[in-house]
Every structure is written in C-alpha cells, then in structure tokens.
BALOBA-1460 file (C-alpha; in Angstrom, 3 decimals):
// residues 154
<rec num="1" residu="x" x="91.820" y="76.374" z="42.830"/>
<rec num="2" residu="x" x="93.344" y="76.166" z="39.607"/>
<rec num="3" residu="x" x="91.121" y="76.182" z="36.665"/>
<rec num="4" residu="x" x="90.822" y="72.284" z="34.442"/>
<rec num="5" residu="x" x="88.384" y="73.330" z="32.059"/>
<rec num="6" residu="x" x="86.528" y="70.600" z="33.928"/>
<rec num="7" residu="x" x="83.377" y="70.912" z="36.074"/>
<rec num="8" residu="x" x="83.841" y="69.871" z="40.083"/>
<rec num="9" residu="x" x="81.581" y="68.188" z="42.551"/>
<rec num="10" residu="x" x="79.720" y="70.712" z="45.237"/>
<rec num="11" residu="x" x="81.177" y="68.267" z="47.989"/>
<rec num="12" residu="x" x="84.807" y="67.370" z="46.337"/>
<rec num="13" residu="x" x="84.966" y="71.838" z="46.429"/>
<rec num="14" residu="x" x="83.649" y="71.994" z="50.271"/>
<rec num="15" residu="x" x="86.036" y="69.113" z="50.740"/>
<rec num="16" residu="x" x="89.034" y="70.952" z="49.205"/>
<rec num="17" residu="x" x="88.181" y="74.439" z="51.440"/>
<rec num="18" residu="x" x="87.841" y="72.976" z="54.416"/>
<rec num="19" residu="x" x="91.334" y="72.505" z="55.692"/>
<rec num="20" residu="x" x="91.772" y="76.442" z="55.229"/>
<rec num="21" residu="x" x="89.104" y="77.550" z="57.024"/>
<rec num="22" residu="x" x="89.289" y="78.655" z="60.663"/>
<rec num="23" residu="x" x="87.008" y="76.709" z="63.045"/>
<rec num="24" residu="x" x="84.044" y="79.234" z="63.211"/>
<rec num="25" residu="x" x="83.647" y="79.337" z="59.526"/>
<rec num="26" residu="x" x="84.486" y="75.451" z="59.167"/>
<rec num="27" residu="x" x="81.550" y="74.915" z="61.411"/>
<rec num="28" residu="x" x="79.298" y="77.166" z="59.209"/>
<rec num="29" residu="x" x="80.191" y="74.762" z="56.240"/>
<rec num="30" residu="x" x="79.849" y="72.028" z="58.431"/>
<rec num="31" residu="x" x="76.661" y="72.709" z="60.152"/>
<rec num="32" residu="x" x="73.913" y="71.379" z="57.354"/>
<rec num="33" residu="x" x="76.034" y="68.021" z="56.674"/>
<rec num="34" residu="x" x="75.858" y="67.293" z="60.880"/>
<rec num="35" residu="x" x="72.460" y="69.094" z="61.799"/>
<rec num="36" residu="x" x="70.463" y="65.623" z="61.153"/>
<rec num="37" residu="x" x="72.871" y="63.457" z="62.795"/>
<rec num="38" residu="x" x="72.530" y="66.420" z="65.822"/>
<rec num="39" residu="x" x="68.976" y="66.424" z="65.928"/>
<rec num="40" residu="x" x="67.702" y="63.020" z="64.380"/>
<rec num="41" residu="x" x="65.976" y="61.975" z="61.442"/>
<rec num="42" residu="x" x="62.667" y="63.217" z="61.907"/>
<rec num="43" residu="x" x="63.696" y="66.605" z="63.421"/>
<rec num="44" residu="x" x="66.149" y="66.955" z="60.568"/>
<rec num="45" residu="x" x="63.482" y="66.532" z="57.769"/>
<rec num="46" residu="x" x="61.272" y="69.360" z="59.627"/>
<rec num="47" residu="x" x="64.509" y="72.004" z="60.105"/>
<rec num="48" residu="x" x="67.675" y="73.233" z="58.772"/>
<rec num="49" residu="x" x="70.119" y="75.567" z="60.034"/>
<rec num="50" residu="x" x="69.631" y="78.463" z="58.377"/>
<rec num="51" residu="x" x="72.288" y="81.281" z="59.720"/>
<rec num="52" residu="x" x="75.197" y="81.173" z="62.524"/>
<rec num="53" residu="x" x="75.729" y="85.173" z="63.338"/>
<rec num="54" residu="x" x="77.492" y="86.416" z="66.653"/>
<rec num="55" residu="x" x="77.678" y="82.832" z="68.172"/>
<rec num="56" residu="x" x="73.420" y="82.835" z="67.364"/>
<rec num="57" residu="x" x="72.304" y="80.023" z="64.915"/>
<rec num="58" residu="x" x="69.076" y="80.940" z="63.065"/>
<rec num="59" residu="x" x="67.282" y="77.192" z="62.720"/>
<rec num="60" residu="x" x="64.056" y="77.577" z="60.222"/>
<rec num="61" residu="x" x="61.004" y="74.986" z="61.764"/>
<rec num="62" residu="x" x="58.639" y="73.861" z="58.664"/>
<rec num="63" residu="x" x="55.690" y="74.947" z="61.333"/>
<rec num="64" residu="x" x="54.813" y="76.195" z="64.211"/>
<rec num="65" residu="x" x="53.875" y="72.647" z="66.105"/>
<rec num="66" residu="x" x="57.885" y="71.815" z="65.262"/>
<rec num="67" residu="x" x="58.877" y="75.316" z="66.434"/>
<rec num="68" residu="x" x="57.353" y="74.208" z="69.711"/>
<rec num="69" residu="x" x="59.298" y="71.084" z="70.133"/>
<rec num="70" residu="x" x="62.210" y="72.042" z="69.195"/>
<rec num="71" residu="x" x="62.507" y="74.981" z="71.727"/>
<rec num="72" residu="x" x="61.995" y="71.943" z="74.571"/>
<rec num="73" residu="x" x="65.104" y="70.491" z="72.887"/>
<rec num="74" residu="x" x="67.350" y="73.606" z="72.326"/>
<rec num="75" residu="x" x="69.550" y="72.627" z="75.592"/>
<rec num="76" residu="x" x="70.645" y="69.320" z="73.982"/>
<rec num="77" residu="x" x="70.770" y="70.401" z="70.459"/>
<rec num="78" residu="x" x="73.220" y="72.854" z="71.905"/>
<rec num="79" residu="x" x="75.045" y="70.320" z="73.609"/>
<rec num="80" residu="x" x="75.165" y="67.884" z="70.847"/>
<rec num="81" residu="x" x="76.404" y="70.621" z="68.213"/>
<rec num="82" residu="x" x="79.455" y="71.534" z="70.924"/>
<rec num="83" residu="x" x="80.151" y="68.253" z="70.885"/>
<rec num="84" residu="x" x="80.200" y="67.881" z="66.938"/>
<rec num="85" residu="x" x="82.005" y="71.189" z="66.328"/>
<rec num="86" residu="x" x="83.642" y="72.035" z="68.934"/>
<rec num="87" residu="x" x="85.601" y="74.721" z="67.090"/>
<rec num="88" residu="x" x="83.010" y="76.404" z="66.619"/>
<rec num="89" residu="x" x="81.455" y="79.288" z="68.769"/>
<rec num="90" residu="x" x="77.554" y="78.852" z="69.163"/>
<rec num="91" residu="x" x="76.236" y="80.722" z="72.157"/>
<rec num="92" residu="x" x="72.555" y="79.994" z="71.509"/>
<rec num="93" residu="x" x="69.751" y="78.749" z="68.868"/>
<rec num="94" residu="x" x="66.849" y="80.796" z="67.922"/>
<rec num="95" residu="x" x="64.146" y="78.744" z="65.849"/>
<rec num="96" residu="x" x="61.805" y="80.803" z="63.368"/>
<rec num="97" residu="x" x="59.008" y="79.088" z="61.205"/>
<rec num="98" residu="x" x="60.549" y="79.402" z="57.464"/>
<rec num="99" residu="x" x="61.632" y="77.643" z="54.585"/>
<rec num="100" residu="x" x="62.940" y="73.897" z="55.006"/>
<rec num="101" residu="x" x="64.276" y="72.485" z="52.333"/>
<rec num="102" residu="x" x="62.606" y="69.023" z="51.125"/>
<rec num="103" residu="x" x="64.877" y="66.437" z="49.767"/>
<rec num="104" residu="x" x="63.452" y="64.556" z="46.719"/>
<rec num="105" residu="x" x="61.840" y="61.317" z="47.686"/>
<rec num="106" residu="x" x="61.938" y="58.125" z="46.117"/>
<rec num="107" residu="x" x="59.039" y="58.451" z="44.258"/>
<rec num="108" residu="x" x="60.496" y="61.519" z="42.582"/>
<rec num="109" residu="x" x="63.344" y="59.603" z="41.704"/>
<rec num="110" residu="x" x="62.053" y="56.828" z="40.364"/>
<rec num="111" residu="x" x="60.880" y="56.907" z="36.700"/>
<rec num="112" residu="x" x="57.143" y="56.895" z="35.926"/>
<rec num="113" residu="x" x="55.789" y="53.419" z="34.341"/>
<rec num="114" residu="x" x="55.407" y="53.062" z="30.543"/>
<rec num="115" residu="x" x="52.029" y="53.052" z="28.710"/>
<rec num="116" residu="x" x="51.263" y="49.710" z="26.746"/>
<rec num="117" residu="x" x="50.028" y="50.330" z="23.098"/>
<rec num="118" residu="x" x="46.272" y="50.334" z="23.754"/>
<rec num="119" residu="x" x="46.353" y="53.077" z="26.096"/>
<rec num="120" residu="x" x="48.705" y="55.450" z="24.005"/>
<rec num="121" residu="x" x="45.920" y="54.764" z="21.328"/>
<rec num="122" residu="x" x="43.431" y="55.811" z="23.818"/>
<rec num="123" residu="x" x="44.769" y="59.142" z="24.067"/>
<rec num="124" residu="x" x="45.417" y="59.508" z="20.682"/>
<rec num="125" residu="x" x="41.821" y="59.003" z="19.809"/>
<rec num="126" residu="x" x="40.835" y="61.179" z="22.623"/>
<rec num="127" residu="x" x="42.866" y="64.104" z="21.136"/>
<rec num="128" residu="x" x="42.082" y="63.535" z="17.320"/>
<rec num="129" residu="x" x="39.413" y="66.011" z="17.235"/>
<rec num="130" residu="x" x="41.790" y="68.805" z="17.814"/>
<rec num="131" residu="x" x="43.091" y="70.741" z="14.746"/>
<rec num="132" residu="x" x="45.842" y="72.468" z="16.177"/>
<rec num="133" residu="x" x="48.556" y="70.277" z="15.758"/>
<rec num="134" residu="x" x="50.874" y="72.691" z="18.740"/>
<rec num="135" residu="x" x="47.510" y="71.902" z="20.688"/>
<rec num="136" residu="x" x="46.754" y="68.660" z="19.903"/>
<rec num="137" residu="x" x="50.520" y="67.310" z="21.086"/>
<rec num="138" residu="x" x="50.677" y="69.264" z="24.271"/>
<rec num="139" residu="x" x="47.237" y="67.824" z="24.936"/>
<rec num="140" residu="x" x="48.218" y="64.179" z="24.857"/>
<rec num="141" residu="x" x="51.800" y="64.735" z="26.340"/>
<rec num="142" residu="x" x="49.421" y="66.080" z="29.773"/>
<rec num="143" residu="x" x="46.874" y="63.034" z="29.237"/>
<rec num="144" residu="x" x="50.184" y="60.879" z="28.775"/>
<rec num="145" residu="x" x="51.835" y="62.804" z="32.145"/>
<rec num="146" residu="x" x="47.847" y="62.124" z="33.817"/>
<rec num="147" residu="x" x="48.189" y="58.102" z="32.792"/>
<rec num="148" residu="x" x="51.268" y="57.147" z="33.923"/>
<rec num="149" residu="x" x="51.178" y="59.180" z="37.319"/>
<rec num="150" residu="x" x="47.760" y="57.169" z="37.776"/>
<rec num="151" residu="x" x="49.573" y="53.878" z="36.914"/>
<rec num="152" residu="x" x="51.970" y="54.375" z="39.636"/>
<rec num="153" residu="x" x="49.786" y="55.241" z="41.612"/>
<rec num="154" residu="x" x="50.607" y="59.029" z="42.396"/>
C-alpha cells in the first residue's frame, strides 16, 4: 500500500488485502466478522474464534457452562462455517475456556449526565477542608466521577 501521510480505517485495510489472499488465509481474516452470524447472537457474545491451525479452529468459551453447549453444537457450527467460507479448510473446532472479548455497551458509550450547580457546590464544600490543592482536585474529580455514575444510575 502506498504511503498518504494519512491514517486508514482497520476495515477499509482488511478490505484492501482481501482480494490477495488465498482462501485459507482469507477465511482467517474472515472468521471474527462471520463467527456471530455462524453461531448467533448470544453464542457470539460468549465466544470468539481465537486460532485456525492445521484445518483446527481454537474457539475461546467465556466459561465453562458455554464450553458445554457449545461442544453439543460443534457439528453445525462446522457446517455453518463450510457454508460461509467455503474456501477455507476447517477440519474440526476445539473450544477452550479463555479470553472473550466484550464489546462496549451502550451505557459505555453514552456520556454520563451533568451535575446542576447545587451539587457541584456540594462537593466543593465537601472537599474544602483539604489543603493540598493536587489532593483536594483529584478528590472532587472522584466525588464528581461517584455523582454522575449515581445519576445515571450505574
């Protein structure tokens, strides 16, 4: 790719590669944008695809209990995944509790609510009695962080 001087998208990049990838490797790329569609919604927040090795595709389970399940659904994950990338060679699935990525919920998203004037005076009445003016501001930044997660109700 020829340098702009400009900074590019994680998905235009993936986008760009693809075509030039052989079919095992484009199905490595391809594997964590399909896996949800392959195994549903609530599977898919509870796994990810993790590794494809030898034909083998490592799957990490958030827990034990979803470890289980998914093991009674390994024949049709398998089929599904032929079916989605057929160009690429998966023999079997092996699932291992591990890591599963969490994708930020709304709540994270959204900003916290504001503090009206009498409860910014609150806390800066609270926090008057410290000296240490370092102190005294990282003090009512947490009691500010405390107030508005309780106003949202977090």
């Amino acid at each position: 790719m020829k340098r702009t001087g400009r900074t590019h998208a994680m998905s235009e990049l993936v986008d760009r590669l693809l075509p030039g990838l052989d079919g095992g490797r484009r199905g490595q790329v391809l594997l964590p944008r399909v896996w949800n569609e392959t195994v549903g919604a609530v599977f898919g927040r509870e796994s990810c695809p993790s590794m494809l090795a030898g034909g083998v595709l490592q799957v990490s389970v958030s827990n034990s209990n979803w470890l289980h399940e998914m093991r009674f659904m390994k024949a049709q994950i398998l089929e599904r995944l032929h079916a989605m990338l057929p160009e690429t060679p998966i023999s079997d699935i092996r699932f291992k509790v591990g890591p599963v990525p969490r994708p930020q919920e709304a709540a994270d998203i959204e900003p916290l609510p504001e503090l009206n004037p009498g409860e910014q005076e609150h806390i800066r009445e609270q926090a008057a009695c410290i000296r240490d003016e370092e102190l005294r501001g990282a003090f009512e930044a947490a009691m500010q962080a405390h107030a508005r997660n309780k106003k949202s109700g977090r």
